[in-house]
N, C-alpha and C positions, 0 to 999 in steps of 0.2 A: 391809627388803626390799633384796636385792641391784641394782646400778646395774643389772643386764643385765634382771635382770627388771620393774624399772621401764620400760625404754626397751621392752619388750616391751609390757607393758601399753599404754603409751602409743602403739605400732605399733599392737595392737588397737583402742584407739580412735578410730584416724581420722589419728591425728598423723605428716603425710606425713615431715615433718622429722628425726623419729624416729630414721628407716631411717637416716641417715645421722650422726646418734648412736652408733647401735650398730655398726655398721659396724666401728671404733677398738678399742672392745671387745673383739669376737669375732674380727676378721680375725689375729691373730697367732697364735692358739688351733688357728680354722681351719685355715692354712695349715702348721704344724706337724702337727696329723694331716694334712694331706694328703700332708707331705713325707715324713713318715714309712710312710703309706701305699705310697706311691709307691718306696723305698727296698727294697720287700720285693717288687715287682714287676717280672718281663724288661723289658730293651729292646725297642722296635721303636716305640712308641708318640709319637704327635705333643702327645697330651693331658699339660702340663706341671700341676704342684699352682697355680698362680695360676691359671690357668683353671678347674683342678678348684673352686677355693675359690669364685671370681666366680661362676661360675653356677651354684654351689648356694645361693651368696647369694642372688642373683636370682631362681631359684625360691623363696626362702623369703620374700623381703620383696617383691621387686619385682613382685609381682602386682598386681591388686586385691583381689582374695578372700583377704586376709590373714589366716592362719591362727588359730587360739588357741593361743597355748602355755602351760601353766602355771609353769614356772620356766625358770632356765638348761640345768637335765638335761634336759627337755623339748626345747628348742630344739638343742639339739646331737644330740639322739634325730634329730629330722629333719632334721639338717645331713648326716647316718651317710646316713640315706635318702634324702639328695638327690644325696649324694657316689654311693652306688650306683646308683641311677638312669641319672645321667650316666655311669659305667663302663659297663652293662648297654648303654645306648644305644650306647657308642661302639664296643664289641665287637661288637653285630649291626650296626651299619654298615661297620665292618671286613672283618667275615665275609662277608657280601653278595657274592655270587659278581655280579650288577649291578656293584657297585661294584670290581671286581677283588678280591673276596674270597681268590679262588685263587691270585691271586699275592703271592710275600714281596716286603715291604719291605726295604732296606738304610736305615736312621737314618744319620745323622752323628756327630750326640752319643747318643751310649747314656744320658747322665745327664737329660736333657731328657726320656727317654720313663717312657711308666707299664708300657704291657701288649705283650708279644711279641705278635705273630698269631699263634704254635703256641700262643698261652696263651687265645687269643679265645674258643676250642670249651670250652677247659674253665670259662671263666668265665662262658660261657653256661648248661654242664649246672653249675655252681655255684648261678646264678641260678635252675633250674627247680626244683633241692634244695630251696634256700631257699623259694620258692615252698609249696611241697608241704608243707615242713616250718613255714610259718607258719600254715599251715592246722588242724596238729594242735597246734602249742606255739607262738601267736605271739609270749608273751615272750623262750621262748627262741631266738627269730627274731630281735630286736631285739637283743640282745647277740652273735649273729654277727653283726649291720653294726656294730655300735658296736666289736667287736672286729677285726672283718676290713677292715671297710670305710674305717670312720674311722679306725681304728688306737688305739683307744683302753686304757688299760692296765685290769686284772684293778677296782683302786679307785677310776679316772675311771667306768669301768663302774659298779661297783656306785651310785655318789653320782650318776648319771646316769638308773638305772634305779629310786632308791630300794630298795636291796636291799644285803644282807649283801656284803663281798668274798667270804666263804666260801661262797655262795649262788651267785656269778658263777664262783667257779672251779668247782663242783659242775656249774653248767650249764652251763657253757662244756666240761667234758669231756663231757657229755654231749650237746650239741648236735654237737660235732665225729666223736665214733661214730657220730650217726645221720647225718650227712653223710655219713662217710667212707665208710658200708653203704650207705646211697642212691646215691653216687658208683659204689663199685665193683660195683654191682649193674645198673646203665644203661653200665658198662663189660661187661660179659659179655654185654648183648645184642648 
């Protein structure tokens, strides 16, 4: 059994200590998808990949209601969904006409940020896609956040999802058409 999945196990069973085992493990992992994540996305954005990484941590271990994961792929499946989570959140707080949504930012450093605010609306109606489209194919939901979200490549995918690369690129084109027609079809309203 893998260290990551031991230290997992032993997170499910109670062993507070654990978390901070694993931690060493995952964090270098984490934060390269996030960096990488974060490289494909505008400026304007205050949310840096070390924050992105900390509080998907956080949400995964630092609860009490500690999740079950069954291996590594497991855990990085909801590292993808916690990574999105915190975007989705941070784009309607953004947007939030409350919160000065209607006014642009100027950054300082372009390189520090993740999401433009002209990017905020579309990564909201990305979010409702997804939404919609986990509904009718949730696995091929799951590999748009492990692909979009986490940044993760076509064979970190498949050995994450248990599934073929050839399976992941099959569905990855086809998850991206049914995107792309849901996208451009709530564009024409």
């Amino acid at each position: 059994m893998a260290k990551v999945t031991q230290i997992l196990n032993q997170i499910q069973s109670g062993d507070v200590a654990a978390a901070s085992d694993l931690l060493p493990l995952v964090y270098e992992e984490m934060r390269r998808l996030a960096r990488h994540k974060m490289k494909s996305e505008a400026a304007g954005q205050t949310l840096q990949p070390t924050a992105l990484v900390h509080e998907a941590y956080m949400r995964l271990v630092g609860t009490e209601d500690v999740p079950q994961w069954d291996n590594r792929g497991h855990f990085f499946t909801a590292a993808a969904e916690a990574m999105r989570r915190i975007l989705i959140e941070n784009a309607r707080r953004r947007h939030s006409l409350k919160r000065g949504g209607d006014r642009e930012r100027y950054e300082i450093a372009e390189d520090d940020a993740i999401i433009d605010f002209n990017n905020a609306e579309e990564l909201l109606d990305l979010n409702d896609a997804l939404t919609k489209f986990a509904d009718i194919e949730p696995e091929m939901a799951k590999l748009v956040e492990l692909r979009y979200f986490a940044g993760l490549s076509v064979d970190e995918s498949a050995k994450a999802l248990g599934i073929s690369p050839r399976t992941v690129k099959r569905n990855w084109a086809f998850a991206r058409a049914w995107l792309g027609r849901e996208l451009n079809v709530e564009e024409d309203r």
